[in-house]
C-alpha positions as CSV (number, residue, x, y, z in Angstrom):
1,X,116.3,112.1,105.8
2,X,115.7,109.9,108.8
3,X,114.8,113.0,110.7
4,X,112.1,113.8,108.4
5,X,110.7,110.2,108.1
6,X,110.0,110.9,111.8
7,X,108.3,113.8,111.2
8,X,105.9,112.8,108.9
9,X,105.5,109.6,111.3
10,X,104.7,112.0,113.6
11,X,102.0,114.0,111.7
12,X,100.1,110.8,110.6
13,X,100.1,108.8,113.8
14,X,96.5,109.3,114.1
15,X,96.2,107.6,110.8
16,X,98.1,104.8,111.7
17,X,96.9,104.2,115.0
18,X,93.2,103.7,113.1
19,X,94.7,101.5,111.1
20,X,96.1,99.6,113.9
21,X,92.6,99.8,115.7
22,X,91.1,98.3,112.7
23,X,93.5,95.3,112.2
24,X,92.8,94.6,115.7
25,X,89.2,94.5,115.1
26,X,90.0,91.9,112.6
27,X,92.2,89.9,115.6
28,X,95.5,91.0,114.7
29,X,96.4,91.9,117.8
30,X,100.7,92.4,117.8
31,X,100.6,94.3,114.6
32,X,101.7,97.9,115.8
33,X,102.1,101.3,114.8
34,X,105.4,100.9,113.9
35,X,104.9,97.5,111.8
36,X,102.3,99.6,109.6
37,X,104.7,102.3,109.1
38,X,107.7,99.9,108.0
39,X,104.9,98.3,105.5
40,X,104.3,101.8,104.3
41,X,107.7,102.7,104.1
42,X,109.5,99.6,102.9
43,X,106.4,98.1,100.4
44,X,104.0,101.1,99.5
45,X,106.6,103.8,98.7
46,X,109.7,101.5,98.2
47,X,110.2,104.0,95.1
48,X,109.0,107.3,95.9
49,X,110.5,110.0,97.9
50,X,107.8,110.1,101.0
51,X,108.8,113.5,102.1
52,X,107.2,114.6,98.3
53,X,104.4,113.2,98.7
54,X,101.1,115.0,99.8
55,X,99.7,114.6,103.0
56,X,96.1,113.4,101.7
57,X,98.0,110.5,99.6
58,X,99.8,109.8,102.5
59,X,97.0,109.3,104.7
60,X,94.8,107.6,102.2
61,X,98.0,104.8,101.5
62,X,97.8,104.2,105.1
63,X,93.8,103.7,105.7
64,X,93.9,101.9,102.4
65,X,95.8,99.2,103.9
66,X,94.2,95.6,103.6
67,X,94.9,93.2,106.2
68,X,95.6,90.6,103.7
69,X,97.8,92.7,102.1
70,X,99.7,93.7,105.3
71,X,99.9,90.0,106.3
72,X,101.1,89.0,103.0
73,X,104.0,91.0,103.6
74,X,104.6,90.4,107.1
75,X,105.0,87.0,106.6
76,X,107.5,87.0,103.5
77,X,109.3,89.6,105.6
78,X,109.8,87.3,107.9
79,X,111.1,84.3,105.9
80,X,113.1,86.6,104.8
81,X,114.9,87.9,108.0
82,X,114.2,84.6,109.7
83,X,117.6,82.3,110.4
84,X,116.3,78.9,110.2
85,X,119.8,77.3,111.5
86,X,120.3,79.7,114.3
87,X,119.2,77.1,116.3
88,X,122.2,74.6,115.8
89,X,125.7,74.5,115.9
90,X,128.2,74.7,113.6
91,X,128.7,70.5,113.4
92,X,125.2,70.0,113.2
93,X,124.9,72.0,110.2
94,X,127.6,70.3,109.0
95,X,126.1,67.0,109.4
96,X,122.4,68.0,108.1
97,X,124.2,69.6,105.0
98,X,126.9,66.5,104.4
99,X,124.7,63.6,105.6
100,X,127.0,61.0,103.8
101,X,130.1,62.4,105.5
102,X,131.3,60.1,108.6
103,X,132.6,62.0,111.7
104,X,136.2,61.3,112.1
């Protein structure tokens, strides 16, 4: 399945690089190729079988992209991901989480 996901990213990558072209018109300038694809994958087809779907619908899912839309879920992708406490160590999360406890 992975294999064929490849594919198809293959055969649209013209699509998706005008995509990319257009966000950056817009000034979103790290979104890449890749970032659109995951969207497409992960948000736009999250329950259909991609490798049934025709080519056209395909194509037009991609250029149909909004950058709000795309943003939207960038950004609750990455709360989601994010580790806020990978900064700290183990004691500190202790202490931020159990302010009232005394160190012994």
């Amino acid at each position: 399945m992975e294999n064929n996901y490849e594919d198809i990213f293959a055969h649209v990558l013209p699509a998706i690089e005008s995509k990319r072209n257009e966000f950056v018109v817009y000034q979103y300038d790290t979104v890449t190729e890749k970032d659109i694809w995951k969207y497409c994958v992960t948000k736009k087809w999250r329950k259909k079988d991609v490798a049934s779907l025709p080519l056209y619908q395909i194509i037009n899912d991609i250029l149909t992209i909004s950058p709000a839309e795309f943003m939207t879920f960038e950004q609750i992708d990455n709360q989601r991901t994010s580790n806020w406490f990978s900064d700290i160590n183990h004691e500190e999360l202790r202490m931020l989480l159990n302010p009232g406890l005394e160190e012994k």
